[in-house]
Structures are given as C-alpha cells and as structure tokens.
C-alpha positions in Angstrom: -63.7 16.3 101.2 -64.7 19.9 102.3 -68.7 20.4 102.3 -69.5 22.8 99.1 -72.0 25.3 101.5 -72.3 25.6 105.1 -74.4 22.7 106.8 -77.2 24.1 108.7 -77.6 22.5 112.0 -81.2 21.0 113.4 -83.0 18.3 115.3 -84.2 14.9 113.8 -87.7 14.5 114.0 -88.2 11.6 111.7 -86.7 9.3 109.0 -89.7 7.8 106.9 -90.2 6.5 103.6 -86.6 5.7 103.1 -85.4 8.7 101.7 -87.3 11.3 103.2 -86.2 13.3 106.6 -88.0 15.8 108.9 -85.5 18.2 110.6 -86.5 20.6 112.9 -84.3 24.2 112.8 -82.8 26.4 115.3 -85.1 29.2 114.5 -88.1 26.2 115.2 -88.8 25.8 111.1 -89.7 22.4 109.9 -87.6 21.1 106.4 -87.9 18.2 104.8 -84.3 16.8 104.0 -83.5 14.2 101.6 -82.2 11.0 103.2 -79.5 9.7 100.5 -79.3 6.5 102.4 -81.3 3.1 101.5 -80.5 1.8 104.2 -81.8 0.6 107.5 -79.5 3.3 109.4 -79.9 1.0 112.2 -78.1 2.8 115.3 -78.2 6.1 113.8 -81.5 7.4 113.0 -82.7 8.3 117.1 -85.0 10.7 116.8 -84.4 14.1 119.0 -80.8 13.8 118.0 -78.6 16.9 116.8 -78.2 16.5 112.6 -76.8 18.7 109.8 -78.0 19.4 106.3 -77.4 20.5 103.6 -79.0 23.0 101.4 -78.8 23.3 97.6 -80.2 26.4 95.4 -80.5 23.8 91.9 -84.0 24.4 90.7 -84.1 21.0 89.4 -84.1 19.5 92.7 -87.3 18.4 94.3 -85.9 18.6 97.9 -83.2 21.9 98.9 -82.0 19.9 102.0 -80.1 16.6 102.0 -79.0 14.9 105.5 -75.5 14.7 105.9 -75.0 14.3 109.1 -76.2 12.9 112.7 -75.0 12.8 116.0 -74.6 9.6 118.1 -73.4 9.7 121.7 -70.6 12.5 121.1 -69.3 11.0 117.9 -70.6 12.5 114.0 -71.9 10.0 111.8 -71.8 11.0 108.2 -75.3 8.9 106.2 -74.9 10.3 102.9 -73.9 7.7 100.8 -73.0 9.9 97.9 -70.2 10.4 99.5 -67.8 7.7 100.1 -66.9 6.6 96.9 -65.6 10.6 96.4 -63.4 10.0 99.3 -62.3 6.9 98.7 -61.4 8.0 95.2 -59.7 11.2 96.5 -57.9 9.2 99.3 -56.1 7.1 96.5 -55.1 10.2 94.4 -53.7 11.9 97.4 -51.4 8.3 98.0 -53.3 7.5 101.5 -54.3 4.4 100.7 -51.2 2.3 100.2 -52.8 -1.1 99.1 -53.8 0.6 96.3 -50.8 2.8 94.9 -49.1 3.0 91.9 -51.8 3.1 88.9 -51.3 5.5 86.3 -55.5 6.1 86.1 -58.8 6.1 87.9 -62.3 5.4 86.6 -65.6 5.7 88.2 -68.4 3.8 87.8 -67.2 1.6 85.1 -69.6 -1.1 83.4 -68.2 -4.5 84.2 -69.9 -7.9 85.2 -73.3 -8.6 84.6 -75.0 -5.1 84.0 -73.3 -3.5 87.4 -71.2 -0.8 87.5 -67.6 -1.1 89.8 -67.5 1.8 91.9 -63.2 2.9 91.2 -61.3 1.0 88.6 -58.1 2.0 88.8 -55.7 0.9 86.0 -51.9 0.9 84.6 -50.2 -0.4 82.0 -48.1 -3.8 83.0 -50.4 -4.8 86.3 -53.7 -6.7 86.3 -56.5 -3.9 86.2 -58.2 -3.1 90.1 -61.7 -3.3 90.6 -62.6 -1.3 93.5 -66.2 -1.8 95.3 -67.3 1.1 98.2 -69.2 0.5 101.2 -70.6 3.3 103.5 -70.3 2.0 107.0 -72.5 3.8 109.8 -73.6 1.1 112.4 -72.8 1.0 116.1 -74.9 -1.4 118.0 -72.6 -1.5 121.0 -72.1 2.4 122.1 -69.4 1.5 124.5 -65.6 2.2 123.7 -64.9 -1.2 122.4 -67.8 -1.0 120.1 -67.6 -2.3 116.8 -68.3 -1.2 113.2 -70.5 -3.3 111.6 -71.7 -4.0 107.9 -74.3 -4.3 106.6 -77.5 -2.9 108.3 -79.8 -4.7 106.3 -80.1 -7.8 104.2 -78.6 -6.8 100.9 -79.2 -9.1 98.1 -77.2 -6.3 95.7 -74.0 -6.7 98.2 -74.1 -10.2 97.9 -74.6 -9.9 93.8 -70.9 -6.8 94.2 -69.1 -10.0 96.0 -70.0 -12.8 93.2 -68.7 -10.6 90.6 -66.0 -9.4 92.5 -64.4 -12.5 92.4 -65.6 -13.2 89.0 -63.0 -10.2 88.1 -60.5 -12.2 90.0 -61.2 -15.6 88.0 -60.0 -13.5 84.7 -56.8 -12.4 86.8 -57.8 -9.1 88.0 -57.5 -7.8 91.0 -60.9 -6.8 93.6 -61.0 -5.3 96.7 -63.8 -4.7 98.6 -63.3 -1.4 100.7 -65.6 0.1 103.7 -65.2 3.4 104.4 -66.2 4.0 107.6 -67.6 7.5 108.7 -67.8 7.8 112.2 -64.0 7.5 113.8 -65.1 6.1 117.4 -64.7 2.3 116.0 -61.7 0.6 117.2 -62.7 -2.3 115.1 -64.8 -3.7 112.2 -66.9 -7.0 112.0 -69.4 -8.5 109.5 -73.1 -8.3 110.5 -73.6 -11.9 109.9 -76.7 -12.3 112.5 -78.6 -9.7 110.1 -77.2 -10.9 106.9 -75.8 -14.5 107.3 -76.1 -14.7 103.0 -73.9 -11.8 102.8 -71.6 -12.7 105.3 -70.8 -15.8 103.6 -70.8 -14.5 100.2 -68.1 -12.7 101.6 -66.0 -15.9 103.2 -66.3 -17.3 99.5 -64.9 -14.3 98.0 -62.0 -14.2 100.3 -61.5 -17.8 99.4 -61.8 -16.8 95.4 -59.0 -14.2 96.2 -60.9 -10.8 97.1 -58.9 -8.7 99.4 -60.9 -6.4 102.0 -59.8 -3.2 103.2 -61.6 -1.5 105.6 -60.7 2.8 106.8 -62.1 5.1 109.4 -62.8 8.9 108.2 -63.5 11.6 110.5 -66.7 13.7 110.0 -67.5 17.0 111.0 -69.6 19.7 109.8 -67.2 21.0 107.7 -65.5 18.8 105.9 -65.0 14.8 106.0 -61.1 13.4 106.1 -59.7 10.0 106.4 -57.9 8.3 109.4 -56.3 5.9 108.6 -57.3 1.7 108.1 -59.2 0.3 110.8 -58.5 -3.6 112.4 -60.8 -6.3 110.7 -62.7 -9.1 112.5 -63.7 -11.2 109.9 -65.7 -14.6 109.0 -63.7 -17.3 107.9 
C-alpha cells in the first residue's frame, strides 16, 4: 500500500482524547492530527518522538491531518488502523498470503453474527466460505532485539465478542481465521497480552479449541508506502 500524498514529517507533542494528536512541524507550526487509533497505543505514543501525517484537502473533513506514523527506537510504527484490513486484503489478492489462497472472491465488511461485521470474507464455489477477522498490532513493551509483539493493548470486550463469533462461523462449518497484521518489522515474535487482557486471552484459547486458526504477519512501514514481510512466529496460550 503506497501512501496517496506525501506524509509530512513532525514531532509528537501529545496524544489526548483518544483520537486527537498535537504534532509539532519542521517549520515550528502546531497541527492537530487525527489519531485513527482507539487504542491504548501503549509503547508507542512517547512524546518528543519523530511522527508522520498525513494531510487531506476533503472539505468534509473536520481535521486535514491524520497520524500515520511514529517512531520508536529506530524502527516505524504504522497506528492507523484504517489500514490493515486494506493490506491484508491486498496481500491475499496479490497470493502472499498462502493460508488463504485459492478463492474465487473477496468481500469487505460483510454483516455476519450478531450485528458485527467480518472484516474479509473470502468465498469460492465448492469450499466452506472464510471469515477473515484483522487486528492492527503496534505494541513493544520489551525494546530489546528479542522483544515481542504483543496484542492487545487494552482490555477489549469487542475482541473478545470477534472470537465468540468466530468460532460460531466454525460451528456452521466455516472456516475463521483470526489474522494480526503487524506494522512495525523489528518483532521476531508474537504473544498474547494476557496480563492486560486475561478475558481475551482466553477467549482466544477457546476459539482455538472451537477450531479458529490464527495467523499472524509483519509489514514494513515507511513514509512512503507500507508492504508485507512475511508471517511472523506465534507464542500462544493454550
């Protein structure tokens, strides 16, 4: 996924109210950016560190800027979270996701369960439909080269509701997969947050159990453009 403008580069001053951003400029101008993350954005929201924005001429919009980017120890982070299920869906088109080849269509948020929406389904005629859930993955408590990925940041009580109904999809003999797309490529591995989410974590063990597969890839960000790795090494709760 290349960038649709050039990202203008500047220097985190704050993160506040959730979605809201203050980025100092290189020419010393003060913009508020849009933070399209709901996150906690624990490990990457350090303030003084180098970011990039976005910028957007749609009268419409409240906000020109939107974050896209941040800097953590050397490595880019990407925080939008309008992005990944884009990549994941263009990283299936393009064949670079082999687990889940070989289906004639893909769908985007597709109304399925009880009033949710599956981020990718991806169908063909003579297979089980696949439902396809995204998660952005950004946090890096250990810093160190062995550091970890790790999901989620928060409690999420919606994350726990995806997993129920992913394997709810499975009971009716479909197929679920639960993908994080990580974007920041200095993880060698990726574990389940379980000491800030223990719910979650084993909402996920009992999806596993109910026949939910879990896939989990590393994208490299950069102020142009965003592009997949390859699959990164799971550590997961069983």
């Amino acid at each position: 996924m290349k960038f649709e403008t050039p990202l203008i580069k500047g220097t985190l001053i704050r993160r506040y109210k959730r979605f809201l951003t203050d980025v100092s400029l290189e020419d010393g101008s003060v913009v508020i950016a849009h933070c399209a993350n709901s996150g906690s954005m624990l490990s990457v929201k350090p303030e003084g560190a180098t970011v990039w924005i976005s910028s957007s001429d749609n009268p419409k919009r409240k906000l020109k800027y939107t974050w896209e980017i941040i800097e953590i120890d050397g490595t880019n982070v990407g925080i939008n979270t309008g992005h990944p299920n884009r990549l994941v869906a263009e990283a299936i088109t393009e064949g670079l996701v082999p687990e889940l080849a070989g289906y004639e269509s893909q769908r985007r948020e597709v109304k399925y369960g009880k009033n949710s929406r599956i981020d990718i389904l991806l169908e063909s005629g003579g297979k089980p439909p696949c439902y396809v859930e995204v998660k952005n993955v950004t946090m890096k408590r250990d810093l160190g080269p062995n550091g970890f990925a790790e999901f989620p940041d928060s409690v999420t009580t919606r994350g726990a509701k995806h997993l129920v109904e992913l394997a709810d999809m499975v009971a009716e003999g479909h197929r679920a997969v639960m993908f994080y797309l990580v974007q920041r490529d200095d993880c060698p591995l990726f574990k389940i947050a379980g000491d800030i989410d223990p719910d979650y974590e084993t909402g996920l063990v009992t999806a596993r159990k109910a026949g939910v597969e879990v896939l989990c890839y590393q994208f490299k960000v950069t102020p142009q453009d965003i592009t997949l790795l390859g699959p990164v090494p799971m550590d997961l709760p069983s």
